[in-house]
Every structure is written in C-alpha cells, then in structure tokens.
C-alpha positions as CSV (number, residue, x, y, z in Angstrom):
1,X,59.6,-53.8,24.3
2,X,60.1,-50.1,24.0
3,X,63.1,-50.5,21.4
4,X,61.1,-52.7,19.0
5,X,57.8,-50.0,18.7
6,X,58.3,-48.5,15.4
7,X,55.4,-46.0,15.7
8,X,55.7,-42.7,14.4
9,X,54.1,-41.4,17.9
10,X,54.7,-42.5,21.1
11,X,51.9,-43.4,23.2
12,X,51.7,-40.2,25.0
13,X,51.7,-38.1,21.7
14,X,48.8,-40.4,20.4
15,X,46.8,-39.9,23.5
16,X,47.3,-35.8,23.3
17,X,46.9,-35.6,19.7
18,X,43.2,-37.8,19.7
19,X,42.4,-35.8,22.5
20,X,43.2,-32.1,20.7
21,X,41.7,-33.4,17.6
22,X,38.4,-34.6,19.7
23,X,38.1,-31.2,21.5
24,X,38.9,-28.8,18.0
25,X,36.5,-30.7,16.5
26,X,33.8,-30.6,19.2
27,X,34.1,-26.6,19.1
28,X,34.2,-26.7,15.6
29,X,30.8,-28.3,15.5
30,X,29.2,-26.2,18.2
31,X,30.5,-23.4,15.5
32,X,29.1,-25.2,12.5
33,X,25.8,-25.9,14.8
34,X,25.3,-22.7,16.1
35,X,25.7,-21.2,12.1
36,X,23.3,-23.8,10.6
37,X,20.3,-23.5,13.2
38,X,20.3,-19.5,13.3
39,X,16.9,-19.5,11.9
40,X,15.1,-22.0,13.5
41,X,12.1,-21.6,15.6
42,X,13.7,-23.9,18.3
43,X,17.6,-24.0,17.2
44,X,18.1,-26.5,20.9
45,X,15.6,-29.4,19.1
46,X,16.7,-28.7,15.3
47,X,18.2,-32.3,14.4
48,X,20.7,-30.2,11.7
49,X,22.9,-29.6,14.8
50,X,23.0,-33.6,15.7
51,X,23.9,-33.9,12.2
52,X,26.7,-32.1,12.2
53,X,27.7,-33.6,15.2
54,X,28.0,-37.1,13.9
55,X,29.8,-35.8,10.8
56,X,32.2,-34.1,13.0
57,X,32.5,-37.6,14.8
58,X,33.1,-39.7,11.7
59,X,35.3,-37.0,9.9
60,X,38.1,-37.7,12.9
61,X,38.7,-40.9,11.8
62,X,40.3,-40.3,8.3
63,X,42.0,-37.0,9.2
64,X,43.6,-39.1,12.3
65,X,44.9,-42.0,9.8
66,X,45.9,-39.2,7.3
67,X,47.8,-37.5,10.2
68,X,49.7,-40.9,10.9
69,X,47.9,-42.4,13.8
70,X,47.5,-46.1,13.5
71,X,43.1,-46.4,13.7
72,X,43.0,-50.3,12.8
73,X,44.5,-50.5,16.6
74,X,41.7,-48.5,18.5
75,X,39.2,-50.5,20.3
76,X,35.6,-50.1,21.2
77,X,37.0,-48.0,24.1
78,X,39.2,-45.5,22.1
79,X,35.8,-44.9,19.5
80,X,33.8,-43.6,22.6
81,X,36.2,-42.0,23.8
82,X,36.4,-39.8,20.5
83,X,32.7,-39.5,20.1
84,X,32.4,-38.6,24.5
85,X,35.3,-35.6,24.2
86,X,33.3,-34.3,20.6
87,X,30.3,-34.8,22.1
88,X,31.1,-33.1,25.4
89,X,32.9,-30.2,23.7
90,X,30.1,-29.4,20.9
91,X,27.1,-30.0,24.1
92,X,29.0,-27.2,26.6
93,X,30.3,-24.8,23.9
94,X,27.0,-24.6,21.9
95,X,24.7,-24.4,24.8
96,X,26.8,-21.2,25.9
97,X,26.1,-20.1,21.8
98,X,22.2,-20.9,22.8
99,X,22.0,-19.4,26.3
100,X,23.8,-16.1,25.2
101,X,21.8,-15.3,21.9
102,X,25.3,-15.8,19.8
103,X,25.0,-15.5,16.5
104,X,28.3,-16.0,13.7
C-alpha cells in the first residue's frame, strides 16, 4: 500500500531522476568522447569513445545508490533502460560534435 512505502523517492521522482541522470551523462560522454578522439585519423571508429561510453554507463550505478535510489530493486529492464537513454544521448549529441567539426 501507499502508506507502508518508506522510500525516500516516490516512484515518479525515481523515474525523473534515472532518466536526468541517464541523459547528463550521455552528453557528458559525447563531451568526454568528442575531447579524447580530437586527434584521430577517424575519431567516428576510434574505440576510446566506446570506452568512455561504457564507463559513463557503469559510473550511474554507484552515483544513483550514493544519491539514495534503491539499485538492488532494478531489473533487467531498468539496466537497459539506463544504458538505451546514455547510449542514445552520447550517439545524437557526439555525431552533431562529428558532423560539425566541433572541437573543446
């Protein structure tokens, strides 16, 4: 019942604060990305930026417990989730770094 959840977010608040957390760090990583392959011949097949990718993926985790959001109660579907939305983010924002000659 809704009087017995003793969460420190409700279920709305979680949702809206994986999701911010997902996105920041997806444009955080297109950043990062964008920074690390500036001198490579072919910065679009430089696996550097896929690295940075999956660290920005597995550093959500910890910073969402540290922020008080229960992990140990995601499922398979709320770990792709996280990895689609930083994945999507760092893909769209560091093609537009790519296609525009942007450099940090």
């Amino acid at each position: 019942m809704a009087t017995e959840s003793a969460g420190r977010f409700s279920p709305h608040l979680r949702g809206l604060t994986v999701t911010a957390l997902a996105s920041v760090l997806g444009v955080a990583a297109a950043v990062v990305s964008s920074i690390v392959t500036a001198g490579a011949a072919t910065p679009a097949t430089d696996p550097r930026a896929t690295y940075v990718l999956a660290g920005a993926i597995l550093v959500q985790f910890p910073l969402l417990k540290l922020v008080g959001i229960d992990v140990e109660d995601f499922g398979a579907k709320d770990y792709l989730y996280v990895a689609f939305m930083t994945f999507a983010l760092w893909f769209v924002c560091w093609g537009i770094f790519l296609t525009a000659g942007t450099t940090f």
